[in-house]
C-alpha positions as CSV (number, residue, x, y, z in Angstrom):
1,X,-12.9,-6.1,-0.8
2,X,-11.7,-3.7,2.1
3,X,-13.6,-5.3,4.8
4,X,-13.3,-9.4,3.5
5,X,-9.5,-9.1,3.2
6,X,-9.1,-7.6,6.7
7,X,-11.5,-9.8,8.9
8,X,-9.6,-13.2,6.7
9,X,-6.4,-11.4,8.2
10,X,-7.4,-10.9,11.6
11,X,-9.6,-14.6,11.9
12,X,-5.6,-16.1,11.0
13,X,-3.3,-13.5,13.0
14,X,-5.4,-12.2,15.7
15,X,-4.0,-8.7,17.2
16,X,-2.1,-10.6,20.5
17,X,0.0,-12.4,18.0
18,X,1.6,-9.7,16.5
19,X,3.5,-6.3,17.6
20,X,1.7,-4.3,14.9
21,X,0.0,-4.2,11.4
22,X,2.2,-2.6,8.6
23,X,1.1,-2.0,5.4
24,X,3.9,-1.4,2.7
25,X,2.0,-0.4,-0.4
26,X,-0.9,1.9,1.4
27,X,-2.6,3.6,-1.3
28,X,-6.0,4.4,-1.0
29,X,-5.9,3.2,2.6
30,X,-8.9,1.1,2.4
31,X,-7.7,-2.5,4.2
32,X,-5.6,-0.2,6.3
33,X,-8.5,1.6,8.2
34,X,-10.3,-1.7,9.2
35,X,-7.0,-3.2,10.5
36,X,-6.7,0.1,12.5
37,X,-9.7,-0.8,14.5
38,X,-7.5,-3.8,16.2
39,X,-3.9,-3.5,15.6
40,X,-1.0,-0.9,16.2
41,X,-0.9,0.2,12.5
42,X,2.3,1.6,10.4
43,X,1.9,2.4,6.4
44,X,4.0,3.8,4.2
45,X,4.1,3.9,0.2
46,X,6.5,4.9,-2.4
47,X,4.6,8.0,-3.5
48,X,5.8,11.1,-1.6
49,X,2.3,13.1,-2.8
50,X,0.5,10.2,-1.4
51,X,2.5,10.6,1.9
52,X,2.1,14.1,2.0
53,X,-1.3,13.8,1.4
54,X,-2.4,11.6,4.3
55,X,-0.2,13.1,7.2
56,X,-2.0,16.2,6.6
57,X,-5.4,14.8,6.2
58,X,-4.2,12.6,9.4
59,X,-3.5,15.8,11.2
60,X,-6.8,17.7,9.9
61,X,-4.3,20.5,8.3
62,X,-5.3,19.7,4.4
63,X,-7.7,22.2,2.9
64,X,-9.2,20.4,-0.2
65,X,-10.3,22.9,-3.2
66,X,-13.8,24.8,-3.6
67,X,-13.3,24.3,-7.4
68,X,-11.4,22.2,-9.6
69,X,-11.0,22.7,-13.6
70,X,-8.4,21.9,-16.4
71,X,-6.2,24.8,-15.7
72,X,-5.6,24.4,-11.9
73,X,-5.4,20.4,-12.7
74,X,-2.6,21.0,-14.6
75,X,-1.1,24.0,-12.4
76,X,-1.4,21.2,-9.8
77,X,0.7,18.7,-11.3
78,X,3.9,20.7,-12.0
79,X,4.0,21.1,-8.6
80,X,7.3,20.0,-6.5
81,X,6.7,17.1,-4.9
82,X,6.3,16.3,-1.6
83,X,2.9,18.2,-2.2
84,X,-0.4,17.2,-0.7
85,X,-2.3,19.1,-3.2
86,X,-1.3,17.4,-6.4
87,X,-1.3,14.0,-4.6
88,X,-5.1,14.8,-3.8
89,X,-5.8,16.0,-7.4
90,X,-3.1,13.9,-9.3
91,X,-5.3,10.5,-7.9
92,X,-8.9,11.9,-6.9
93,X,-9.4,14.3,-10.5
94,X,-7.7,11.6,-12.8
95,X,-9.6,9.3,-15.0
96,X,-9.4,6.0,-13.3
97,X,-7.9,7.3,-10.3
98,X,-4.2,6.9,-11.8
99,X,-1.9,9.8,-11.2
100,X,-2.4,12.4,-14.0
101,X,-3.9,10.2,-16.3
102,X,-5.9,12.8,-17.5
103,X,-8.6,16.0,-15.9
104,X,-11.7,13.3,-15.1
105,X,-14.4,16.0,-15.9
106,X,-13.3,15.7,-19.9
107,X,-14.3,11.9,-19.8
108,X,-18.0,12.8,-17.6
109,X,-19.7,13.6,-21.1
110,X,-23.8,13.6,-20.1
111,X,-23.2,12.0,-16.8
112,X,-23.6,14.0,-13.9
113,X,-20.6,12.7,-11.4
114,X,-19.3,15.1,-9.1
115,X,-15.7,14.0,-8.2
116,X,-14.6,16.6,-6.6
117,X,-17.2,16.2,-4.3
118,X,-16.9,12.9,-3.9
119,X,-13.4,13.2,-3.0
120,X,-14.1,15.5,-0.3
121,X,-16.7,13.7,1.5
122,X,-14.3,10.6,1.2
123,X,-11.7,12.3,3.2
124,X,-14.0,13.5,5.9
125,X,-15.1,9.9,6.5
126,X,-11.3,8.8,6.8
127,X,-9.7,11.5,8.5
128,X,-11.3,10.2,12.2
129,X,-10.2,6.8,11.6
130,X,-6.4,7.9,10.7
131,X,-5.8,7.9,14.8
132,X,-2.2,6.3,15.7
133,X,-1.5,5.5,11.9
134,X,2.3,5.6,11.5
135,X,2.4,7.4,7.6
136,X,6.2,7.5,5.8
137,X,7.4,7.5,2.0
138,X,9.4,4.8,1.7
139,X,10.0,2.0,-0.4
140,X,9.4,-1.5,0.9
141,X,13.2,-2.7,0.3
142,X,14.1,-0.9,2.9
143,X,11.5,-2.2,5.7
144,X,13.0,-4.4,8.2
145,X,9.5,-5.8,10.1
146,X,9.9,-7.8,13.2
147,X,6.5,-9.6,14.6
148,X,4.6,-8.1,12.1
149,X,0.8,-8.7,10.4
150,X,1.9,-7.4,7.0
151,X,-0.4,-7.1,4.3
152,X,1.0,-5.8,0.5
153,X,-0.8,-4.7,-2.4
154,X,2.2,-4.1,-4.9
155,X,1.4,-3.2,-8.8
156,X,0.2,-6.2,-10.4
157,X,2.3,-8.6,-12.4
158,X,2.4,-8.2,-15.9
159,X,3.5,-10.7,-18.1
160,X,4.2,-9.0,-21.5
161,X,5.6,-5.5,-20.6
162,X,7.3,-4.3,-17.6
163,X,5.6,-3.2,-14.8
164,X,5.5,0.8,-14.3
165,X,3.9,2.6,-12.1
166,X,3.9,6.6,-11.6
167,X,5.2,8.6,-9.3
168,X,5.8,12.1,-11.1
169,X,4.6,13.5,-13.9
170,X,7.3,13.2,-16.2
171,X,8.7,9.6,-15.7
172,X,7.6,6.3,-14.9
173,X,9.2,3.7,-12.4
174,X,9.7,0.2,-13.0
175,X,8.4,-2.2,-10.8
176,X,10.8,-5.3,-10.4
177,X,8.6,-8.4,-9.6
178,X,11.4,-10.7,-8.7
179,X,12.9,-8.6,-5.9
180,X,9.5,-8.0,-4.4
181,X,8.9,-11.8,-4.3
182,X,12.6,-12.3,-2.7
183,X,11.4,-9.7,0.1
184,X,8.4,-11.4,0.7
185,X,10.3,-14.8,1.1
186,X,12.6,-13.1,3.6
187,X,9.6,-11.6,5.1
188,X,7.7,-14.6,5.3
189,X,10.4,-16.7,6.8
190,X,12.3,-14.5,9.2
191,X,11.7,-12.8,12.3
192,X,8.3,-14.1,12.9
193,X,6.3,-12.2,10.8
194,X,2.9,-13.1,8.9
195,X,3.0,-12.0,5.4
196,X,0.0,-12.0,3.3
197,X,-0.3,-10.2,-0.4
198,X,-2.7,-9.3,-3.1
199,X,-2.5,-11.0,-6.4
200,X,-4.0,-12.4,-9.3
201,X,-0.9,-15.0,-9.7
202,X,2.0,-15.9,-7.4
203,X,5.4,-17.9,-7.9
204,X,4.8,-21.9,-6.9
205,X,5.7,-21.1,-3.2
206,X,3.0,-18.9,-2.4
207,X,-0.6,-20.6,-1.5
208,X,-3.7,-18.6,-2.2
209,X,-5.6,-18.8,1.1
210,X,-8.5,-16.5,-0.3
211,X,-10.1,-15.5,-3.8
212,X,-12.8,-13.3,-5.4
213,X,-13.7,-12.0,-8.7
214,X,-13.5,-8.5,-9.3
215,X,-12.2,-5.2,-11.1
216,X,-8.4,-4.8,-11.2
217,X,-9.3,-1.0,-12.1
218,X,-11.4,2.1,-10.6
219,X,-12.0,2.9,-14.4
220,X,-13.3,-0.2,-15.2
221,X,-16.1,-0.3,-11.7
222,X,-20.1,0.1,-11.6
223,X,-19.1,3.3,-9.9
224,X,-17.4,5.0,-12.5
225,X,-20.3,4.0,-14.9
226,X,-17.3,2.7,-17.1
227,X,-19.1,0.1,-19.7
228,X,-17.9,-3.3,-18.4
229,X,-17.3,-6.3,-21.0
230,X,-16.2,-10.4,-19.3
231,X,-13.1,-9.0,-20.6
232,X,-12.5,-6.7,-17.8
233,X,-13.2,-9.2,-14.5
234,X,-10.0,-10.6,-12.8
235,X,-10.0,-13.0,-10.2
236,X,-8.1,-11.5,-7.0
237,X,-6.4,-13.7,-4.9
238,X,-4.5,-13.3,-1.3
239,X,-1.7,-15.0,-1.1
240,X,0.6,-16.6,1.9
241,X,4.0,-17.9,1.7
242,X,4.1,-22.0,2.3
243,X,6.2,-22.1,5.6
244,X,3.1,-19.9,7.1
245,X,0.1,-22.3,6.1
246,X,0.7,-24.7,9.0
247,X,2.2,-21.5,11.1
248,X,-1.8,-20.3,11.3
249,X,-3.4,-23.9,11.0
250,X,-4.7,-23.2,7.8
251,X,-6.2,-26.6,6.1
């Protein structure tokens, strides 16, 4: 959905409206490389291994692994963090693509998927569009954007358990909702900026402007060859704080 939710951003905040694109909750990078093409672009994520990882990829320094099995997965991931290498093989050899989740290869059975591989060509496609791509590891709380297209991607709501998300090996973070919707108000409303975020649901104050049915989950794609029930398919929304709808003459 890379490419959609970037050209819906630019079409309402066009690159001479804006000082620069920042991206709060970068992950993967994917929205963040099209934006890149046309805005001034800053990112920055939670997840010191993820940091790590793309300033060195950014600065062609990274030297991915000829060979990856269950002992050097798990060498990798007792490693002190900031490290690029276990961001690169907590996320690329993890079932699902969640950090440590698990050595991929003992979930491939028959199938003939080549991850490692995959993860390596990936990164040479990315690494010449990283150019002028402002990386830090920070959380969002303590962003103070002025003028800014921001687009966020924060872990999605749950509604029975807390959300966690990991960044080590040995302990998970909470994810409070309710500040992150607070920070998006203030966002939203204050020094000029145009917020937009990903979501399947939003508090009553936030209009989805854009929607499309998809998988919340790498393991759960046509990719990954993961069986897929009616049960997996969420609809993803983006979402825009009210005070901006007339702001970008949205209808």
């Amino acid at each position: 959905m890379a490419k959609e939710l970037s050209c819906t951003m630019k079409e309402l905040v066009p690159p001479d409206k804006v000082t620069g694109y920042v991206e709060p909750f970068c992950g993967a990078i994917n929205v963040l490389l099209h934006m890149n093409e046309d805005y001034q672009c800053s990112a920055s994520d939670y997840h010191p291994d993820l940091i790590q990882l793309w300033n060195e990829v950014q600065r062609d320094t990274f030297v991915c692994p000829l060979a990856v099995d269950a002992e050097f997965y798990e060498e990798c991931k007792a490693y002190d963090s900031p490290s690029a290498m276990k961001g690169f093989i907590g996320f690329n050899m993890s079932f699902g693509g969640k950090f440590f989740s698990g050595f991929v290869d003992k979930y491939k059975n028959d199938k003939k998927e080549d991850f490692l591989k995959e993860a390596q060509n990936s990164l040479k496609k990315i690494q010449p569009r990283m150019k002028g791509i402002s990386f830090k590891n920070i959380s969002y709380e303590k962003l103070r954007p002025k003028g800014k297209l921001i687009y966020c991607d924060p872990p999605y709501q749950k509604t029975k358990f807390p959300i966690k998300y990991r960044t080590d090996t040995k302990q998970y973070d909470v994810f409070d909702n309710e500040t992150f919707w607070n920070v998006m108000r203030k966002w939203s409303t204050q020094d000029n900026n145009y917020v937009f975020i990903s979501e399947t649901t939003a508090p009553q104050d936030f209009i989805p402007i854009w929607s499309k049915q998809s998988h919340r989950s790498a393991s759960q794609s046509q990719k990954t060859r993961y069986k897929n029930d009616s049960n997996t398919f969420t609809t993803e929304k983006l979402f825009v704080h009210e005070s901006l709808i007339k702001k970008m003459n949205i209808d």
